[in-house]
MARVO-921584 format. One record per atom (N, C-alpha, C): x, y, z. Coordinates in steps of 0.001 Angstrom, whole numbers, padded with zeros to 6 digits, always signed. Layout:
N
XYZ ...
This chain:
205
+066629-048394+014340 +066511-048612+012898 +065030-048635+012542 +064528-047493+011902 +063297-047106+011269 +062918-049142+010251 +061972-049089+010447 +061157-050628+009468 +060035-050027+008310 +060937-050722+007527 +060779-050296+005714 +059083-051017+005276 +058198-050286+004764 +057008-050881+004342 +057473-051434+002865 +057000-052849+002884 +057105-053465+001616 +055896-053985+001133 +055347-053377-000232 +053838-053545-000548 +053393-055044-000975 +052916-055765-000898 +052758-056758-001582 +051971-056907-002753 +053044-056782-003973 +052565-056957-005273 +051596-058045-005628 +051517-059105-004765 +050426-060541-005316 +050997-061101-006521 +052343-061014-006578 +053463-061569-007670 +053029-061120-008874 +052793-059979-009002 +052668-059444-010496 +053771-058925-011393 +055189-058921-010540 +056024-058440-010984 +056904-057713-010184 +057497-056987-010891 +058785-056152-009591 +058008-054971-008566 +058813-055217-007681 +058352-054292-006657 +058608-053146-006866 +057571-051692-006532 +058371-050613-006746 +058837-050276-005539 +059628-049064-005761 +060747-048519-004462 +059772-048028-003643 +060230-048551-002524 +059529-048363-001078 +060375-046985+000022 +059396-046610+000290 +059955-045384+001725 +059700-045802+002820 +060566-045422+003685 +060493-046045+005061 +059475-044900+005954 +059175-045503+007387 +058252-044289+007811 +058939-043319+008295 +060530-042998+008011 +061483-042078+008471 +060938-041191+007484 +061182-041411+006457 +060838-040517+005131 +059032-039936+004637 +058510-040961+004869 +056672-040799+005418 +056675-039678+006083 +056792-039820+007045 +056726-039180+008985 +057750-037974+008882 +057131-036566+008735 +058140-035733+008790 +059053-035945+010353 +060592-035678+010685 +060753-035534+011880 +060059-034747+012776 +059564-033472+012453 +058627-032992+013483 +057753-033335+014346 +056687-034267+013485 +055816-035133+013807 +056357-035944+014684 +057171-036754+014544 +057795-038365+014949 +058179-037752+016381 +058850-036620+016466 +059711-036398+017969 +058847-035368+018789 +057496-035661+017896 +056496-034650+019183 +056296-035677+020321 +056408-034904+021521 +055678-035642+023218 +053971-035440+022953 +053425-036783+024167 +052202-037083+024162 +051442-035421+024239 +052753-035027+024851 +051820-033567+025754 +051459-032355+024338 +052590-032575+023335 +052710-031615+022755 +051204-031857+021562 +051162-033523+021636 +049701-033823+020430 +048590-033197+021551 +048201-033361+022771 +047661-033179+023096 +046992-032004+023332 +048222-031065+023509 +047852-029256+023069 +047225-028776+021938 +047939-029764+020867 +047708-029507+019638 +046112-029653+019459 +045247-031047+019792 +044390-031146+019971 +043344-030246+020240 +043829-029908+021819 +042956-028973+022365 +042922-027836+021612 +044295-027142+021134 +043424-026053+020304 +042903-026168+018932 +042906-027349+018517 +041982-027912+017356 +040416-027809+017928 +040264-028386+019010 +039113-028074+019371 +038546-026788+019915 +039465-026025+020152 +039159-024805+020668 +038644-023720+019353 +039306-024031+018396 +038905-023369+017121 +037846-023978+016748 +037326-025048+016574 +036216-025749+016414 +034957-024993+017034 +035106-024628+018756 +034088-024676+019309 +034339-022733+019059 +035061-021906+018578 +035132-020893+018165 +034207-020321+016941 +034298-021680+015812 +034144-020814+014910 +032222-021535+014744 +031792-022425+016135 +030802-023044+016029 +030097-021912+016704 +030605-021227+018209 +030190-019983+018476 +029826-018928+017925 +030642-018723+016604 +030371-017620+015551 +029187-017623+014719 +029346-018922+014610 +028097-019450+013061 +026746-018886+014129 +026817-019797+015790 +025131-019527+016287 +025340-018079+016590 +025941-017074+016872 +025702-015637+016787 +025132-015212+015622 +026102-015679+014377 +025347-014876+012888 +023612-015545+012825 +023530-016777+013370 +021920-016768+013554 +021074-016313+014157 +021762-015972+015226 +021087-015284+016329 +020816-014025+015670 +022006-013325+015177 +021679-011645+014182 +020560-011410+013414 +020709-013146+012311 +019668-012824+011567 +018236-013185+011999 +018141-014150+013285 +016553-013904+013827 +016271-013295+014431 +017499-012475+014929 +016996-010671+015722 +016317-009808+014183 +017094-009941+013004 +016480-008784+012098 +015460-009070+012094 +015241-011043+011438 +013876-011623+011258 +012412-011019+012388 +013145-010862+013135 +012097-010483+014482 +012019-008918+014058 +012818-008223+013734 +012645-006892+013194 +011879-006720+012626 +012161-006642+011475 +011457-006600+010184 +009515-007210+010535 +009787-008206+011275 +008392-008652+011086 +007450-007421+011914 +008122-006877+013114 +007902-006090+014323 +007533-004828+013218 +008403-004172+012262 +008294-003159+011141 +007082-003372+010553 +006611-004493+010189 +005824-004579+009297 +004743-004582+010055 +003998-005302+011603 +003174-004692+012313 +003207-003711+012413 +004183-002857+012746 +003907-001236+012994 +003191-000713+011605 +003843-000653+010604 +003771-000068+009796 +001573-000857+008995 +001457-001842+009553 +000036-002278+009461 -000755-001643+010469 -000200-001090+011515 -000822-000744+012750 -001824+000826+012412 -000076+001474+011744 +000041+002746+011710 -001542+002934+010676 -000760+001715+009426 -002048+001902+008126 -003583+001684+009094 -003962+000485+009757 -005062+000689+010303 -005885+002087+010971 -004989+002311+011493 -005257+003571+012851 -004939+004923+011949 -004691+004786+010582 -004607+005875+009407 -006340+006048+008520 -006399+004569+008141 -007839+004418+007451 -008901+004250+008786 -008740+003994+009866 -009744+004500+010718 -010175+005630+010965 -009139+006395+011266 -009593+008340+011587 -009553+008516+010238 -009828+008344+009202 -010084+008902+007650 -011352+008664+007823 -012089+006868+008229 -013225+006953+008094 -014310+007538+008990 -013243+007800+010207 -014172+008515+011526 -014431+010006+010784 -013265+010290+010361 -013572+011806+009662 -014338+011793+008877 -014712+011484+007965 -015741+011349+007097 -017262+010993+007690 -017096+010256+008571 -018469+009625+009410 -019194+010951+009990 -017968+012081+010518 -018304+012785+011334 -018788+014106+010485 -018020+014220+009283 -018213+015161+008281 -019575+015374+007885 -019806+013747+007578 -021101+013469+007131 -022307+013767+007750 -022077+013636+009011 -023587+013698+010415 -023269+015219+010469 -022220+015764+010294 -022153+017546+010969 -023223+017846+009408 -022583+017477+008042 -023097+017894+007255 -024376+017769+007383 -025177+016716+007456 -026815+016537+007762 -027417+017272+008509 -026751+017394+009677 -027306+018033+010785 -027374+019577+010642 -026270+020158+010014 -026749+021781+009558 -027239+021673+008427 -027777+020984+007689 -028110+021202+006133 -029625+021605+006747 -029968+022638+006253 -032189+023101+006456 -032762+022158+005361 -032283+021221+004640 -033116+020426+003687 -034285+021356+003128 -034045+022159+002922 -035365+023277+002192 -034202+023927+000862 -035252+024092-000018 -034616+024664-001561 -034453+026060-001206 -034410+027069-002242 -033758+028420-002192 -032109+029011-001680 -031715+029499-000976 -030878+030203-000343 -029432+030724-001392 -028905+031120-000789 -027971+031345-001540 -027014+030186-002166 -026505+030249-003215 -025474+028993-003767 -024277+029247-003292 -023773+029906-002681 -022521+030312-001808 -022649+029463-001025 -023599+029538-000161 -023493+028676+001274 -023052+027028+001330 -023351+026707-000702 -023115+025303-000680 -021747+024914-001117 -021023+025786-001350 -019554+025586-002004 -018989+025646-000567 -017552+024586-000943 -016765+024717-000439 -016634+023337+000651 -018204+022292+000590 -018173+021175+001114 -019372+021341+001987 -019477+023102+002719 -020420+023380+003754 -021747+022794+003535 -022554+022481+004561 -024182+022294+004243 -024933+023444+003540 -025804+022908+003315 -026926+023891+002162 -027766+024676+002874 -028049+025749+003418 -028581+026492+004058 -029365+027120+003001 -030801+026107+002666 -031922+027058+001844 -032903+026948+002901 -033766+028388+002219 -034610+029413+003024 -035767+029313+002919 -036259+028379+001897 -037639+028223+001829 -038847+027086+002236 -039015+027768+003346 -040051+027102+004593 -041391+026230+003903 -041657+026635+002760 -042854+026061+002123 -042403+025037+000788 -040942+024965+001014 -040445+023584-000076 -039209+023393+000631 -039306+021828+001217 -038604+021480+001370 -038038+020420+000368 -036450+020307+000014 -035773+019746-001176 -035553+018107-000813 -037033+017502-000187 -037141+016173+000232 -037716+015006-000663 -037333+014259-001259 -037853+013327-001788 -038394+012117-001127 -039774+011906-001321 -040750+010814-000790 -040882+009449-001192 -040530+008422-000885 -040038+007387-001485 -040645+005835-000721 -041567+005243-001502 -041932+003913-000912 -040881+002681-001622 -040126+002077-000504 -039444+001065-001019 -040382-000298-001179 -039520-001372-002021 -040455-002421-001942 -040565-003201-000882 -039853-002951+000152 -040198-003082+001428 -041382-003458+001708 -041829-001994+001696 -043329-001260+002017 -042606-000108+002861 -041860+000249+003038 -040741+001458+004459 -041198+002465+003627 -041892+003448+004022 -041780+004489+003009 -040957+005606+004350 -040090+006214+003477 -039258+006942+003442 -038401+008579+002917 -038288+009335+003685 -037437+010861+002446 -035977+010746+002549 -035789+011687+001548 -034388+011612+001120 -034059+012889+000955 -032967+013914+001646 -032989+015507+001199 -031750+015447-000360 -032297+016103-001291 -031318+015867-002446 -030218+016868-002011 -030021+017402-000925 -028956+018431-000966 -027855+017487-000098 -027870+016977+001069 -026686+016547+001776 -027064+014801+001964 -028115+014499+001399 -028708+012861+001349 -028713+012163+002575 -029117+013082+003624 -029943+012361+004960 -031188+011750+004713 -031522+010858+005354 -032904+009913+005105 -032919+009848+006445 -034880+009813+006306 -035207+009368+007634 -036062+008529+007804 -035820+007493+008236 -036534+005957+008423 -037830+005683+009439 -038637+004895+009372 -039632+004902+010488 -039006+004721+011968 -037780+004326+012120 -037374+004166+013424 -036151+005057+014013 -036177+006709+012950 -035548+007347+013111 -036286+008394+014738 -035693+009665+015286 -036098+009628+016421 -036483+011051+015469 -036250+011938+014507 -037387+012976+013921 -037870+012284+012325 -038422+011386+012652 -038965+010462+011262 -040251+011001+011113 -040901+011540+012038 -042334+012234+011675 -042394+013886+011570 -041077+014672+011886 -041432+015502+011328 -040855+015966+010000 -039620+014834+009621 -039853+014800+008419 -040703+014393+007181 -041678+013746+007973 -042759+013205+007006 -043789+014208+006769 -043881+015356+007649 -044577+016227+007759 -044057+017523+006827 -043031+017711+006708 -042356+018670+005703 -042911+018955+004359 -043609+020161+004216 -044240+020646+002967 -042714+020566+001591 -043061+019335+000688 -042205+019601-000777 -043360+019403-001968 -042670+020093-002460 -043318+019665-004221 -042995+018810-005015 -042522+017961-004530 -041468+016811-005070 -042565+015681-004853 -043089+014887-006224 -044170+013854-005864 -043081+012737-005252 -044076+012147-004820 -043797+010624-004423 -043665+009411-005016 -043087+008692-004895 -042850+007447-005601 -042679+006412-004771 -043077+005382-005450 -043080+003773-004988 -042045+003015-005941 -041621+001723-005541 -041041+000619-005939 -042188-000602-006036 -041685-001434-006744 -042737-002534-007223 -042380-003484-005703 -043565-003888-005297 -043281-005036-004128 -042717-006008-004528 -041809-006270-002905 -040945-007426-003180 -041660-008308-001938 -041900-009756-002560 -042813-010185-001253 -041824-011039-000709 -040014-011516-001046 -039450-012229-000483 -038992-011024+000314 -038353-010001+000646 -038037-009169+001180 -039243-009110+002404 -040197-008667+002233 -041252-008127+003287 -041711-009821+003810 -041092-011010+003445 -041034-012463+004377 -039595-012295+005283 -038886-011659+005168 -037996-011059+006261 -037420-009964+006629 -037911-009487+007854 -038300-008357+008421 -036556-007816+008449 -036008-008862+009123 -034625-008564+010015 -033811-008180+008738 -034090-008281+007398 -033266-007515+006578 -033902-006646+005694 -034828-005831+006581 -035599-004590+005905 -034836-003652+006983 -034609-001994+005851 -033817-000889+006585 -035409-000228+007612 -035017+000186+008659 -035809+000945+009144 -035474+002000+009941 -034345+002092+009716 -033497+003628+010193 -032092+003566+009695 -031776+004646+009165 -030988+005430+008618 -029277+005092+009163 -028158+004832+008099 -027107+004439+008755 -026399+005512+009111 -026629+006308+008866 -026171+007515+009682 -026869+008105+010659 -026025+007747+011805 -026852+008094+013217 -027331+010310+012999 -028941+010178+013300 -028971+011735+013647 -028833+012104+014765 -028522+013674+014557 -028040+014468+015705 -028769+015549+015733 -029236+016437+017284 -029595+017345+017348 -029524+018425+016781 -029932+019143+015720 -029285+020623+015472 -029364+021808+016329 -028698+022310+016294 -029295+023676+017258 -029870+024679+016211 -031028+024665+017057 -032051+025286+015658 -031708+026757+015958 -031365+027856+017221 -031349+028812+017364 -029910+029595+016490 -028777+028880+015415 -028311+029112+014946 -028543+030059+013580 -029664+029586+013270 -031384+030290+012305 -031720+031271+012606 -032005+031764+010987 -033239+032878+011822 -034466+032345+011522 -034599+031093+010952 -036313+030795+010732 -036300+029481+011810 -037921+029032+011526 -038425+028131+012513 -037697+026305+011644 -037838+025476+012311 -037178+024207+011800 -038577+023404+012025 
């Protein structure tokens, strides 16, 4: 005989109708064995530790992309570096080939200067060099055709100083905080020079 729960009102009045734990307690429940809760259990927990397995995979996925993506974005910084480097090597190199065949002398044909090529003028008794004292005190030339300069600590700095132009000379007003430090006065040229091969000519260099 199932035992009837009776609520205790605290005498407030009539009791309401009570269910027994026959009626509570589906029979299913009531006539399960220890063994059968106990299965039940286990695969309660088995789904548990299933769907706890699942969740750390989908994290694992997304800190594999996370690791992707970041890996993408080095490359793709790598690529940009090692892109604007050989742009600027090319240009570095453009620049010294250009100097190095330019004859820094006026005349020649205007053909020879189109197209990016150096200036190949012909005239041995003007060279297209501008003479220039900074406030340094560095005095210095400048060719107006491909804008090589050559500095006192360049390695042909004297025979460009020697170069017949018609181009006067000029100075800058002294700077006496400048010439109180040496270590940030220019004295050669940031573009490294290079040998030309003069026998490419038909005149003397």
């Amino acid at each position: 005989m199932s035992k009837e729960i009776v609520p205790n009102d605290g005498g407030l009045g009539e009791i309401p109708e009570t269910k027994s734990i026959d009626e509570l307690v589906p029979a299913a429940v009531r006539t399960r064995s220890q063994d059968e809760i106990n299965a039940e259990l286990t695969l309660v927990r088995l789904e548990h530790e299933k769907l706890r397995l699942e969740k750390e995979k989908l994290e694992l996925e997304r800190l594999k992309n996370d690791v992707l993506e970041i890996r993408r974005k080095q490359e793709a910084q790598r690529v940009s570096r090692e892109t604007v480097q050989e742009s600027l090597s090319y240009v570095m190199e453009k620049r010294i080939s250009d100097e190095t065949n330019c004859t820094h002398m006026k005349g020649g044909d205007s053909a020879t200067m189109m197209n990016g090529g150096p200036a190949q003028g012909n005239d041995t008794a003007n060279y297209c060099m501008w003479d220039h004292t900074l406030t340094t005190g560095v005095r210095f030339r400048l060719c107006s055709r491909c804008g090589k300069t050559w500095f006192p600590k360049d390695p042909d700095y004297r025979w460009a100083m020697t170069r017949p132009t018609r181009n006067s000379p000029s100075s800058g007003s002294p700077s006496p905080g400048l010439v109180r430090h040496p270590k940030r006065v220019r004295v050669q040229s940031e573009v490294p020079h290079r040998e030309r091969q003069i026998d490419t000519y038909n005149f003397e260099s």
